[in-house]
C-alpha positions as CSV (number, residue, x, y, z in Angstrom):
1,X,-159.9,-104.9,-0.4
2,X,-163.1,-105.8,-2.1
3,X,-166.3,-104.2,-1.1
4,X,-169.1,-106.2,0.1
5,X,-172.0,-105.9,-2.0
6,X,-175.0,-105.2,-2.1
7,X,-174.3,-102.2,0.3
8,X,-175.7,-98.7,0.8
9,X,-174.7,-95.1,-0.6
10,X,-176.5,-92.6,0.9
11,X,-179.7,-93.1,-0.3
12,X,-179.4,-95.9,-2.5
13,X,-178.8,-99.4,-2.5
14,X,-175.9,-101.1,-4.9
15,X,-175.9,-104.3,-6.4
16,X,-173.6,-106.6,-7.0
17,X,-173.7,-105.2,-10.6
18,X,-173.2,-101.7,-9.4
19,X,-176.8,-100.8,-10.2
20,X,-178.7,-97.9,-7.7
21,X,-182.0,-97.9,-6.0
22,X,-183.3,-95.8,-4.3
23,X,-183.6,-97.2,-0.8
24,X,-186.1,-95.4,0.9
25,X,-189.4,-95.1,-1.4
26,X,-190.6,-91.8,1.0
27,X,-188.3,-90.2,0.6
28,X,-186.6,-90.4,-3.2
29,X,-182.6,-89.4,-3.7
30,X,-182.4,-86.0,-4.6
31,X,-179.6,-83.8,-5.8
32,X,-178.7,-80.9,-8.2
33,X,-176.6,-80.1,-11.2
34,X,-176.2,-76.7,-12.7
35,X,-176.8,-75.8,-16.2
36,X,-176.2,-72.4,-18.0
37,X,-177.1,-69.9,-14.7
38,X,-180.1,-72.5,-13.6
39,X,-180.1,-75.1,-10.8
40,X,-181.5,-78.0,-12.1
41,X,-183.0,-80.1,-9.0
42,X,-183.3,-83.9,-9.6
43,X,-185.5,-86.9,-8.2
44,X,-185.2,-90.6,-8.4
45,X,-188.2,-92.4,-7.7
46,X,-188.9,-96.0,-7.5
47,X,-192.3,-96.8,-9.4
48,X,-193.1,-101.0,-8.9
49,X,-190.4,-102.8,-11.5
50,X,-189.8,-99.8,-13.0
51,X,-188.5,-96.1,-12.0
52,X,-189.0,-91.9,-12.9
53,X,-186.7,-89.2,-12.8
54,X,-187.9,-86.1,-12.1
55,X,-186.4,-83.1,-13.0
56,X,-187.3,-79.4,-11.6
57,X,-185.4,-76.4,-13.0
58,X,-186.7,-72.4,-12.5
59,X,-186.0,-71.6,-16.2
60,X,-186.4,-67.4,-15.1
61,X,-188.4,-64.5,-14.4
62,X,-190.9,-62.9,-16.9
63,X,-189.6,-59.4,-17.0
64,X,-191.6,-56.5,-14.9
65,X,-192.5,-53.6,-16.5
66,X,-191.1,-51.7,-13.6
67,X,-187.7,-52.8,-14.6
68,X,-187.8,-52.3,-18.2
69,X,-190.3,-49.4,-19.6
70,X,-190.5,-51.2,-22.8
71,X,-193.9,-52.9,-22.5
72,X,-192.7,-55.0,-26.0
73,X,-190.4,-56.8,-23.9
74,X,-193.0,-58.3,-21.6
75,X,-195.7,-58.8,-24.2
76,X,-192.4,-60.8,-26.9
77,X,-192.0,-62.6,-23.5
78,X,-195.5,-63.7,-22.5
79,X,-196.0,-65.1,-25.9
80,X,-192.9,-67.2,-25.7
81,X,-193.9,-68.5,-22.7
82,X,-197.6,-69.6,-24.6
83,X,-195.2,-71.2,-27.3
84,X,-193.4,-73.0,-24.7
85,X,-196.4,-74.3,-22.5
86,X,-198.0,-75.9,-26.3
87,X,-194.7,-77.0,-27.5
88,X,-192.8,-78.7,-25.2
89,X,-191.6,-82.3,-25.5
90,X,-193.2,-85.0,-24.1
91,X,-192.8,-85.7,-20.4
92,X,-191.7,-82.1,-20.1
93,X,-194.8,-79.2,-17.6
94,X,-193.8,-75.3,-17.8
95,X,-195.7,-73.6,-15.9
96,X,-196.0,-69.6,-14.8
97,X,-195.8,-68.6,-11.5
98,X,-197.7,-66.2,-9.5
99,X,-194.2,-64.6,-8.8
100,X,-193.7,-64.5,-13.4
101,X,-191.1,-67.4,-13.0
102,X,-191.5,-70.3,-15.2
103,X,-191.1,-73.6,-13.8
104,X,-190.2,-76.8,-15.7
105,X,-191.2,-79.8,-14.2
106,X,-189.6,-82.7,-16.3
107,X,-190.4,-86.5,-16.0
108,X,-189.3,-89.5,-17.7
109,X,-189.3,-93.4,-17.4
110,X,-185.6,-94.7,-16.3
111,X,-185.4,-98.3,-15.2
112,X,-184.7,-99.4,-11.7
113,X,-182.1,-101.1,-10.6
114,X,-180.5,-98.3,-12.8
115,X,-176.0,-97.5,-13.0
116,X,-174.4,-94.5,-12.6
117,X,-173.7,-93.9,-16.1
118,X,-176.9,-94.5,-17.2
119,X,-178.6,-91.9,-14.7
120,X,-176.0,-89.3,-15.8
121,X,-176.8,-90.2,-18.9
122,X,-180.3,-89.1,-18.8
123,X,-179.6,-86.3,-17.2
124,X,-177.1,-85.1,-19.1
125,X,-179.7,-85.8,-22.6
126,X,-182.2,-83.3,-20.8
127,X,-180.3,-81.1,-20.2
128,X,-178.3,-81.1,-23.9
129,X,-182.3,-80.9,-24.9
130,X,-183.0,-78.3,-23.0
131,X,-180.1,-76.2,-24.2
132,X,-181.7,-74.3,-27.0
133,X,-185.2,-73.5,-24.9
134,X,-182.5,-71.4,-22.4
135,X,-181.0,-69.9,-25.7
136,X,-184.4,-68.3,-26.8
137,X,-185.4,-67.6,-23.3
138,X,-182.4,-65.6,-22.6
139,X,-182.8,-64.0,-25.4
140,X,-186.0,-62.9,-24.7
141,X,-184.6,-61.3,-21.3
142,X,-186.3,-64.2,-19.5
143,X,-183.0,-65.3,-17.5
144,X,-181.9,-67.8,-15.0
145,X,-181.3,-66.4,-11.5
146,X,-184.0,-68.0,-9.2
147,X,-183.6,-70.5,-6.4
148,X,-183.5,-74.4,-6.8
149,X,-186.9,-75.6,-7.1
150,X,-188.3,-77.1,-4.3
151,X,-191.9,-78.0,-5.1
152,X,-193.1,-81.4,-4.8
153,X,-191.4,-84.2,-6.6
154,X,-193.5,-86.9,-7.8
């Protein structure tokens, strides 16, 4: 039986190509992937001809110096976190939370009508790019183990 297009799933809209949109402009898709101990929190939002894709991730916690007595740990790990804040790629805000957990707000151009493969796509490049960050980071004791990030999205 063929299927009707263009028709509606969940919150976007499908072309007769098979392309997405996101239907409702208030309130953009939204859903998360995992990656390496982090949940990665994802937004598609419609921007005139074009689109963005947002991605939120809590990359981890600075460590306290209540839970590790080794005040080396905490300084190695506050100046990763300046290294990160002045070197990260374009499109891509870390910032440090009252709480000591960093937050990466990513954002990037993706055209709109957009297909499935090509959304995975750029999610899948982020996070392949973001791969050797989370090495260093866990390294430096700064681990994934925080809730989804739920700040605003555009």
């Amino acid at each position: 039986m063929p299927i009707a297009s263009p028709f509606e799933l969940g919150p976007f809209a499908v072309d007769p190509a098979g392309r997405l949109t996101p239907r409702n402009p208030e309130a953009p898709p939204t859903f998360n992937v995992q990656w390496r101990g982090r949940i990665v929190r994802a937004f598609v939002h419609p921007d005139g001809d074009h689109g963005k894709l947002v991605l939120h991730t809590f990359l981890g916690r600075v460590p306290s110096t209540a839970a590790n007595a080794q005040t080396t740990v905490r300084q190695l790990s506050f100046a990763l976190v300046r290294g990160l804040v002045g070197g990260a790629p374009p499109g891509w805000q870390i910032g440090l939370r009252p709480d000591h957990q960093l937050l990466l707000r990513a954002t990037s151009a993706i055209p709109l009508p957009i297909t499935a493969v090509a959304l995975v796509t750029e999610i899948t490049a982020f996070l392949l790019t973001l791969s050797p960050y989370l090495d260093l980071l866990d390294e430096t004791g700064i681990r994934g183990s925080a809730p989804a990030a739920t700040e605003a999205s555009d």
